[in-house]
C-alpha positions as CSV (number, residue, x, y, z in Angstrom):
1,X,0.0,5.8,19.1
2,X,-3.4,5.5,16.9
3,X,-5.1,8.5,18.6
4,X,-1.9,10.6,17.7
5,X,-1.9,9.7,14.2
6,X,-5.7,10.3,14.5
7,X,-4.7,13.7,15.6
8,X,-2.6,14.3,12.6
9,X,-5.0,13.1,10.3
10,X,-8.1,15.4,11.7
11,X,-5.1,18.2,11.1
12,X,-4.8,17.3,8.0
13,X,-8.2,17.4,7.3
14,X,-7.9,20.9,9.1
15,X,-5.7,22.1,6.9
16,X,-7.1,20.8,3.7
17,X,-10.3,21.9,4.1
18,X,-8.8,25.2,4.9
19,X,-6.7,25.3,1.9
20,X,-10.0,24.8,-0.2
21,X,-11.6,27.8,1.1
22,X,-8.6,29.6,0.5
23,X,-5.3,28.9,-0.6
24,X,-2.3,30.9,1.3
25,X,0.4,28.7,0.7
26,X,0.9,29.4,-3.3
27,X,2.5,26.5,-5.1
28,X,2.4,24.1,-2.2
29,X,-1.7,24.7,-1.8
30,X,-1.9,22.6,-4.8
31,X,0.2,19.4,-3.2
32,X,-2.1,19.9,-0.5
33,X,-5.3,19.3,-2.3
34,X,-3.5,16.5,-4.5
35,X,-2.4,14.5,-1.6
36,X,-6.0,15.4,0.5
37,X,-7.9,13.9,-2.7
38,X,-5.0,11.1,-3.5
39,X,-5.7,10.4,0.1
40,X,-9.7,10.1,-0.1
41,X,-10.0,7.9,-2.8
42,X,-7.6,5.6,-0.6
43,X,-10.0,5.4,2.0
44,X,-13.1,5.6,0.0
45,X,-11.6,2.3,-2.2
46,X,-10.5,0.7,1.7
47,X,-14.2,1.4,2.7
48,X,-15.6,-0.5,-0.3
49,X,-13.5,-3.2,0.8
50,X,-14.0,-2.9,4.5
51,X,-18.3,-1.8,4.8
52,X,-19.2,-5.3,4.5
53,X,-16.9,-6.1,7.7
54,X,-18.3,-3.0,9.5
55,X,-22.2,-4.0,8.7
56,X,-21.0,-7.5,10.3
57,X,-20.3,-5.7,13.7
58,X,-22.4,-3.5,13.6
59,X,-20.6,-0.4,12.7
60,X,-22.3,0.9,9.2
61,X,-23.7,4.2,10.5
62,X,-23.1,7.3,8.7
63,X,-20.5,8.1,12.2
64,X,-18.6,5.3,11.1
65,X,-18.7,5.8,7.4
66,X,-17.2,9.1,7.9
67,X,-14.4,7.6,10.2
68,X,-13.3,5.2,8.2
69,X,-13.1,8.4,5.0
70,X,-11.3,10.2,7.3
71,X,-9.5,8.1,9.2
72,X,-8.7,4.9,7.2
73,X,-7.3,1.5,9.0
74,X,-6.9,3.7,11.7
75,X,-10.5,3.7,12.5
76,X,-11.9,0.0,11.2
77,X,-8.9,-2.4,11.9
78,X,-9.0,-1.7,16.1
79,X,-12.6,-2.4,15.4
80,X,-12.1,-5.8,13.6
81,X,-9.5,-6.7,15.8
82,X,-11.0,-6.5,19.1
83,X,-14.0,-8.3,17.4
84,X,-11.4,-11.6,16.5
């Protein structure tokens, strides 16, 4: 189930990054980018939170820095967990 939502999320990312270059989609291009930014200052708040955890284990390259941007909990809490 986590690598599907991965999945989506690297879509998303896809798609955003897509929509940046150039914007097909009219009106809606705009949601896209609000969400895709609404969405990484989630992750990059949860990362502020989270980097000390990760530097505990082990996992504060730039690899895992970008995962957890991209990817959120879906990245750092398997990581956590299986270290508990």
């Amino acid at each position: 189930m986590i690598r599907f939502l991965k999945y989506l999320f690297l879509g998303f990312w896809i798609f955003f990054i897509l929509n940046l270059v150039s914007p097909i989609f009219g009106t809606s291009s705009t949601s896209i980018f609000r969400l895709g930014i609404f969405i990484l200052i989630l992750h990059v708040l949860e990362l502020g939170f989270v980097y000390g955890k990760l530097k505990s284990i082990g996992r504060s390259s730039a690899r895992d820095i970008l995962s957890v941007l991209a990817f959120g909990l879906l990245f750092w809490r398997p990581l956590l967990k299986d270290r508990t």
